[in-house]
N, C-alpha and C positions, 0 to 999 in steps of 0.2 A: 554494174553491167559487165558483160562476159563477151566476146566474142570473138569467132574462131572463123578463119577465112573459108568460104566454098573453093578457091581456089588451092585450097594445100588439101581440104577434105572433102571430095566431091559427094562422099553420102552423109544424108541428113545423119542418122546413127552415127558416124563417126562423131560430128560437129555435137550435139547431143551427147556422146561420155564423154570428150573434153569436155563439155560445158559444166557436165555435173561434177566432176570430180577438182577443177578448179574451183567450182562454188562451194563441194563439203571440203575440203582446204580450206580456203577462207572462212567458213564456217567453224571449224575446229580451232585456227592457228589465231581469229582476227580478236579474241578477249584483251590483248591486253592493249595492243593500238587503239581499238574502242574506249579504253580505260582511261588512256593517254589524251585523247579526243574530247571525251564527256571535260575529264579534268580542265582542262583547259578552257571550256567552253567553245568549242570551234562544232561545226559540222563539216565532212569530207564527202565529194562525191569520187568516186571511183573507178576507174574504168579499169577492166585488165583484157588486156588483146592475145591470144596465143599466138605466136611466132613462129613453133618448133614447125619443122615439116614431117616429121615421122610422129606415127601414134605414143605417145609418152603411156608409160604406166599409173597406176597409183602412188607409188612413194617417189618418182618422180616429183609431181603435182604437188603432193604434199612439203617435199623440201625447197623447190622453187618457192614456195609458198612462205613456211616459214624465212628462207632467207629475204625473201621482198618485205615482208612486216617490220623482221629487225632491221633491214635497212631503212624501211621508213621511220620508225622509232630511234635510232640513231639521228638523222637526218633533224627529225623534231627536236630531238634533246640537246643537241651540238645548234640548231640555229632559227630555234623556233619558227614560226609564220612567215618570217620577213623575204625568206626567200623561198622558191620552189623548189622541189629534188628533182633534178637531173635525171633522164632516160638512162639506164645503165643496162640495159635488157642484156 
């Protein structure tokens, strides 16, 4: 799930390309956390909230993106399930 405040983007369109371009990020970057996931046997749900207040670009989205994965994939590898990861936004 995705979502982006009406109160930082008051038009639908705005809220709508973040929406998409966080989701093909995640799309592109989420293989190997997936991998990490399956292996394990766990299921994750998800959430991501967009924060920024100004329109981000495209390779914006995409490096916020990759760097959230590898943190999360660090985060699994260093202390498995037992604990949760930390908001680091």
């Amino acid at each position: 799930m995705i979502s982006v405040p009406k109160r930082k983007f008051k038009r639908a369109v705005d809220r709508n390309r973040v929406k998409r371009w966080v989701r093909e990020a995640w799309r592109i970057e989420r293989g190997p956390l997936e991998q990490l996931v399956e292996k394990r046997g766990e299921q994750w749900a998800i959430v991501l909230i967009f924060v920024g207040k100004e329109m981000p670009d495209w390779t914006v989205c995409q490096t916020a993106m990759k760097k959230l994965i590898r943190r999360l994939e660090a985060h699994v590898a260093q202390h498995g399930t037992e604990s949760k990861p930390e908001n680091h936004a």
